[in-house]
C-alpha positions in Angstrom: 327.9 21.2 235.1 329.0 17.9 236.1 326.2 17.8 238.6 323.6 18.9 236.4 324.5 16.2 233.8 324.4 13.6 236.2 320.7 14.8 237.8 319.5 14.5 233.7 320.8 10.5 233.4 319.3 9.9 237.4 316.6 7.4 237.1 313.8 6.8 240.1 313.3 3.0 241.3 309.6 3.7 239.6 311.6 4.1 236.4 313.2 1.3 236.6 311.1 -1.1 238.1 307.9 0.4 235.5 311.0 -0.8 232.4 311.5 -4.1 234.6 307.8 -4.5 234.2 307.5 -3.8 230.4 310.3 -6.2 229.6 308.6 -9.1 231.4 305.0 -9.0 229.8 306.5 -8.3 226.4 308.9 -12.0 227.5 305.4 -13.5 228.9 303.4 -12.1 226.0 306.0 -14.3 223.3 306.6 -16.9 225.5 304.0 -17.7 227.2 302.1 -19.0 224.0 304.5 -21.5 223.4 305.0 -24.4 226.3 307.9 -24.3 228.4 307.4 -28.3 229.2 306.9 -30.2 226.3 308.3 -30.2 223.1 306.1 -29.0 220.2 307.1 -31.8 217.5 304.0 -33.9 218.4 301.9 -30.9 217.4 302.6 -30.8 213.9 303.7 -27.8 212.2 302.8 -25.4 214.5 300.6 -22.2 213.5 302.8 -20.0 215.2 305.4 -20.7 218.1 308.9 -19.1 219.8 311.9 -20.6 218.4 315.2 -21.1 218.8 318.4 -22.0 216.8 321.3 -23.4 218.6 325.1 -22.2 217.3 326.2 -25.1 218.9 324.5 -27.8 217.5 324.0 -26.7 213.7 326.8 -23.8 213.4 326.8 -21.6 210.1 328.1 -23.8 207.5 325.8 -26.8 208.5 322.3 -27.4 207.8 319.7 -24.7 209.8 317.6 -25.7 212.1 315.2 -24.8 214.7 314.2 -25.8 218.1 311.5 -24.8 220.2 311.0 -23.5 223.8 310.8 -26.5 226.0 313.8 -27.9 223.9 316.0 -25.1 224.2 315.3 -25.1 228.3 315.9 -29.5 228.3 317.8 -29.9 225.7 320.0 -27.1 224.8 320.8 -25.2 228.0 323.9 -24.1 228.4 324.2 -23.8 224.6 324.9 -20.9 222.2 320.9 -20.1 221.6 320.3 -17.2 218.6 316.5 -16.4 219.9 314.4 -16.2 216.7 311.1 -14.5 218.1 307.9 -16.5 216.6 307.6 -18.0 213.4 304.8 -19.9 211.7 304.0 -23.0 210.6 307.1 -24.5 212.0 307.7 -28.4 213.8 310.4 -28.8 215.7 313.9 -30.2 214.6 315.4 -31.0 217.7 316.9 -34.5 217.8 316.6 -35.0 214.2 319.2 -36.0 211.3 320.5 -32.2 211.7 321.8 -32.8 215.2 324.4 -35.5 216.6 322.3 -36.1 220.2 318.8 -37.3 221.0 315.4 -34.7 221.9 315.5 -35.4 225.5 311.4 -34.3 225.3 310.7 -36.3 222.4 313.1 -38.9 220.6 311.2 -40.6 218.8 311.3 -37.6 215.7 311.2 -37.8 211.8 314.4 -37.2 210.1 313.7 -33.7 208.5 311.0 -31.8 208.3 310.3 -31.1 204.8 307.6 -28.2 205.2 309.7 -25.9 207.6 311.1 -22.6 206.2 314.6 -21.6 206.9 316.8 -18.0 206.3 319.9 -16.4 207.8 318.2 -15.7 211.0 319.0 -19.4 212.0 322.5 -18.4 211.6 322.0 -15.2 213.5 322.1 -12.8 210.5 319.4 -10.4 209.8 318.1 -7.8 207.4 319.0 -7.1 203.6 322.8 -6.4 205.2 323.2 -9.5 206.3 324.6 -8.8 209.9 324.0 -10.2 213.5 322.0 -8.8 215.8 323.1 -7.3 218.2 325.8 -6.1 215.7 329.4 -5.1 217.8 330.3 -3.5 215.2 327.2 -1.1 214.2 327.2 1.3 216.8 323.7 3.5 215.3 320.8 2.5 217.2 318.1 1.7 215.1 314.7 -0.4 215.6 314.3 -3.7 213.9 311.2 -4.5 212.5 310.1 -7.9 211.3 308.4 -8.4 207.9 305.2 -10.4 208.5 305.7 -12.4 205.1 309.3 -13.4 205.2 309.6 -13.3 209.0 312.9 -11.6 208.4 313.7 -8.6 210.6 315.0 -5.4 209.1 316.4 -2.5 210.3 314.3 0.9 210.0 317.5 2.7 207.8 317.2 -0.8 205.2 313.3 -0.5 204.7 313.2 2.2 201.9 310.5 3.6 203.1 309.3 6.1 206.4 309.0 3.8 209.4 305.7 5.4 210.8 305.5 5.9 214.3 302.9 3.6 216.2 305.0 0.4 214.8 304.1 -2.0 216.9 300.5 -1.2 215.7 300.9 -2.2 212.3 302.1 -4.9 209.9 305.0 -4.7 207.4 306.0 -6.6 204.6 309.3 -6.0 203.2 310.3 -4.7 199.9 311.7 -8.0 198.3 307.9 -9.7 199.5 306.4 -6.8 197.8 307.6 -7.4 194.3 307.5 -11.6 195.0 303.4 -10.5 195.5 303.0 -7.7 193.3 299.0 -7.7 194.0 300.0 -6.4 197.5 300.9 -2.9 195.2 297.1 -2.8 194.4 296.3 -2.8 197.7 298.9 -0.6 198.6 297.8 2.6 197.0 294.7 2.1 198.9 294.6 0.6 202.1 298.0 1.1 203.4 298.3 5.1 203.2 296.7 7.2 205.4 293.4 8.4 204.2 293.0 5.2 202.6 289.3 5.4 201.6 288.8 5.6 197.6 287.4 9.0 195.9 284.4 8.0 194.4 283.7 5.1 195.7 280.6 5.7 196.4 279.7 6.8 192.7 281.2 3.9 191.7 279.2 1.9 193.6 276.0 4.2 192.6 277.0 3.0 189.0 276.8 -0.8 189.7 273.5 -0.3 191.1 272.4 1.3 187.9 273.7 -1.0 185.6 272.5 -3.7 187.2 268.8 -2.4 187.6 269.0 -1.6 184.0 269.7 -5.4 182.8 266.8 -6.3 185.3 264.6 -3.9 183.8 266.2 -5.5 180.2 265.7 -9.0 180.8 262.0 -8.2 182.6 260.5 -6.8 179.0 258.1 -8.8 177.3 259.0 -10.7 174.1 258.0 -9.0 171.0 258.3 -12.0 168.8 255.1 -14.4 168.3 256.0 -17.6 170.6 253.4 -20.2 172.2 252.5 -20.2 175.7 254.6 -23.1 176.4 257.7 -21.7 174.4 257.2 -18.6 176.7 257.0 -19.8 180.0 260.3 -21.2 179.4 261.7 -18.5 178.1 260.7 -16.7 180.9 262.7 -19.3 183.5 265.8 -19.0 181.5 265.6 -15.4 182.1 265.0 -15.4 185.4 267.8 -17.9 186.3 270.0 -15.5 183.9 269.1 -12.8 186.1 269.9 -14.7 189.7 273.2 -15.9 187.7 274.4 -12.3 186.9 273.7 -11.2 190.5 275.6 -13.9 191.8 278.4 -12.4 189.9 278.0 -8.8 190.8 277.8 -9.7 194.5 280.9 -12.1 194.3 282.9 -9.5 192.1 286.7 -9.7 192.6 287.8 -6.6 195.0 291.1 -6.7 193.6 290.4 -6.4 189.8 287.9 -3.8 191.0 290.8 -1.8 192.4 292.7 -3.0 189.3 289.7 -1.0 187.1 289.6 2.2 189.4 292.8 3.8 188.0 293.8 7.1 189.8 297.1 7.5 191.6 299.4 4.4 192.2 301.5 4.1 195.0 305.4 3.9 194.1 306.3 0.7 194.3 309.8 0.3 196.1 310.6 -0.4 199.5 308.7 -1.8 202.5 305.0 -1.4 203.2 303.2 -0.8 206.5 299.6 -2.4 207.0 296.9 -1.0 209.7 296.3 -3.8 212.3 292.9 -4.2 210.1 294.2 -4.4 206.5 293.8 -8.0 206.2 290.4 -8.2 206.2 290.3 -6.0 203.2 292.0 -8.5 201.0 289.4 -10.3 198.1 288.5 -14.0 199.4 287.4 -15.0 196.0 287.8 -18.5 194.7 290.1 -16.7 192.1 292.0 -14.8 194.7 292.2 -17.7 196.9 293.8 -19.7 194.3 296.7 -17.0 194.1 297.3 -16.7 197.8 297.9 -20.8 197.6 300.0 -20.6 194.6 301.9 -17.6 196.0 302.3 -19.3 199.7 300.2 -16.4 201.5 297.2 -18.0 202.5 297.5 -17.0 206.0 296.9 -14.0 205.4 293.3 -14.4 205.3 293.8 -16.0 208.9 292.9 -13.4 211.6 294.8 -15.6 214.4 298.2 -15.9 212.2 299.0 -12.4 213.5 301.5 -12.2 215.8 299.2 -9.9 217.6 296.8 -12.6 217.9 299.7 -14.8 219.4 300.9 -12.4 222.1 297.5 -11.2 222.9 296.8 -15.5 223.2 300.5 -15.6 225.6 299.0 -12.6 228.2 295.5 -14.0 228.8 297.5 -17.0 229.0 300.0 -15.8 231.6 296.8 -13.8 233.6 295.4 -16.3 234.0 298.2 -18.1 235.6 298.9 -15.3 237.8 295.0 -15.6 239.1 296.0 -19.4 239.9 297.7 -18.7 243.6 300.1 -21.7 244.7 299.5 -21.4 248.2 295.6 -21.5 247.8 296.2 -24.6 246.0 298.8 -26.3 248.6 296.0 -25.5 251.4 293.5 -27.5 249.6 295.9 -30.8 250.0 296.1 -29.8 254.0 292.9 -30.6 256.7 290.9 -28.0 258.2 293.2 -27.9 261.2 296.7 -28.1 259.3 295.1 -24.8 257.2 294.4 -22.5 260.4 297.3 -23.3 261.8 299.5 -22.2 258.7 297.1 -19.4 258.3 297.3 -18.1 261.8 301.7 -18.3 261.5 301.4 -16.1 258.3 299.2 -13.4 260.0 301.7 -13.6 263.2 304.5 -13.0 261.1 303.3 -10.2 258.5 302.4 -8.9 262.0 305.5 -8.7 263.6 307.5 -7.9 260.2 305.0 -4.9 260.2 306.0 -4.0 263.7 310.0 -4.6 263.0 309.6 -2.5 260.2 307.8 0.5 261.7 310.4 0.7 264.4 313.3 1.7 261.6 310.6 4.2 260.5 310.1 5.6 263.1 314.1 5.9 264.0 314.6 7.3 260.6 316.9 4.3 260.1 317.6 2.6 256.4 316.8 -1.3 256.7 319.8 -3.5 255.5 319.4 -7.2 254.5 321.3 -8.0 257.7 318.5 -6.7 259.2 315.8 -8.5 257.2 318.0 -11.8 257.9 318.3 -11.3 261.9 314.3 -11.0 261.8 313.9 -14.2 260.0 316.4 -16.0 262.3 314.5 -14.6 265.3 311.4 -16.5 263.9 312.9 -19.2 263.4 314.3 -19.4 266.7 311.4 -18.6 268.2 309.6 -21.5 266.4 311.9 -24.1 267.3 311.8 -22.9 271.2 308.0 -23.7 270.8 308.5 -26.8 268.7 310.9 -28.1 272.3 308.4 -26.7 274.7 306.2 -28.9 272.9 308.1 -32.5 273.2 308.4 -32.3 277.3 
């Protein structure tokens, strides 16, 4: 039985280097958006960017702050670093009033920054309970899921509500942001359940259409009262110009009030919320609407590259396309035509005779050790400083 339960945890090297391999792109896809060289601070408030708090520098009981990735490489290495994913519209504090020692990157830094947003997570607490994460002390593994208003991360078991499967798929937005934007409800019972499409939509929209070919036909009948020609053609204007007006309006109605008038089941409202990756663009952009998403601090959500979708997808092309730039096709551009076929000629001798070294243990049946790699290496060197001598006399 023993044996069996140890063939059930065995895990192939394609196992593990295939996890190895999912671990760094989703590293590259949230890092490599952010620079690893220079600190953000001169950038402003950053639409969104990895960050870092540092329990060294501002422990809990101090004032919170957050660094960002070049800063907590230069600046803060070594330190006690709580890694706070990506969040929005944040400048680096590094070096300021909220620290004891210079940015290395950047000294010359205002004293606060007065637009950042702070929470618990500087402090390494997360969730509605309040608790570190990784938690020594909660053994039940559970999947933590950031809200996309807040930016606080939650566990699934705190959410209140079914945490759907394709997670990573959607948005969420808490249930404490819910009931801070109750017009996020109104949505709610539409957009964000499955199915989401309205019944009788379409006959609504039939309806409209009616009514508003009704008041054409209205406002196109001739006068019945006795006027002049003069008094007429006027009156005729201010009709037409009534009619473009009220157009305007039907064609610039407010979605949300729409929804508002629809009535028809209405989604309980408690717990969090999870959003299809395209439920943004179904949100109102009226002036009126606009005005609330100001007010309420949730303009961004009319910004398709706030996502942090839109951020990691950003970090991968970014990290491709480093990965297409090859540093030894670049050093060989610095070299003359000679110095390149010389190098290129020792690399194809070498991957030549490492082929050949190799093949010999295959064909022995015999495991290569490192010793082995590292006596083949110190034959080649060997080798080239015999040649290197043979050369000088």
């Amino acid at each position: 039985m023993a044996a069996n339960e140890e063939e059930e945890t065995t895990v192939s090297l394609v196992d593990v280097l295939e996890e190895d391999e999912e671990l760094e792109n989703e590293a590259s896809a949230v890092l490599a958006g952010s620079d690893s060289d220079l600190c953000s601070f001169p950038q402003g408030y950053v639409k969104r960017q990895a960050l870092y708090a540092c329990n060294t520098c501002t422990p809990k009981g101090g004032e919170a702050a957050g660094v960002c990735l070049a800063c907590s490489y230069k600046c803060h290495e070594g330190h006690d670093l709580f890694e706070l994913y990506t969040k929005r519209n944040f400048r680096c504090d590094c070096g300021n009033s909220k620290f004891k020692q210079q940015c290395k990157l950047y000294p010359d830094k205002e004293q606060l920054n007065g637009e950042n947003k702070y929470s618990h997570n500087f402090f390494g607490l997360y969730c509605t309970c309040n608790r570190p994460y990784p938690d020594p002390d909660d053994q039940v593994e559970d999947e933590m899921v950031q809200c996309i208003l807040c930016e606080d991360w939650l566990h699934g078991r705190h959410l209140g509500c079914e945490t759907p499967d394709s997670v990573e798929l959607q948005e969420m937005v808490c249930g404490s942001c819910m009931n801070k934007n109750p017009f996020l409800w109104t949505y709610a019972a539409t957009v964000a359940t499955p199915g989401g499409r309205l019944e009788g939509e379409e006959e609504q929209k039939e309806e409209q259409k009616e009514v508003k070919s009704e008041e054409l036909k209205k406002e196109g009948e001739p006068s019945t009262s006795r006027v002049t020609g003069g008094d007429e053609e006027e009156k005729t204007e201010l009709k037409v110009e009534r009619c473009k007006r009220r157009c305007e309006e039907l064609e610039e109605a407010c979605r949300l009030k729409e929804l508002e008038g629809l009535g028809g089941p209405r989604r309980v409202q408690r717990g969090a919320v999870f959003w299809p990756a395209t439920w943004r663009t179904k949100l109102c952009s009226c002036v009126s609407c606009q005005r609330c998403y100001v007010a309420s601090g949730v303009s961004f959500l009319l910004d398709e590259c706030d996502t942090v979708l839109a951020y990691e997808t950003k970090g991968q092309r970014s990290e491709e396309a480093q990965r297409g730039h090859d540093p030894l096709m670049s050093a060989l551009d610095n070299l003359n035509r000679v110095q390149q076929l010389e190098i290129i000629h020792g690399y194809n001798d070498m991957k030549t005779e490492l082929k050949d070294f190799l093949q010999s243990f295959a064909a022995e049946g015999k495991v290569v050790t490192p010793d082995d790699i590292r006596r083949f290496f110190e034959q080649q060197q060997s080798r080239k400083r015999r040649r290197a001598d043979g050369q000088m006399f």
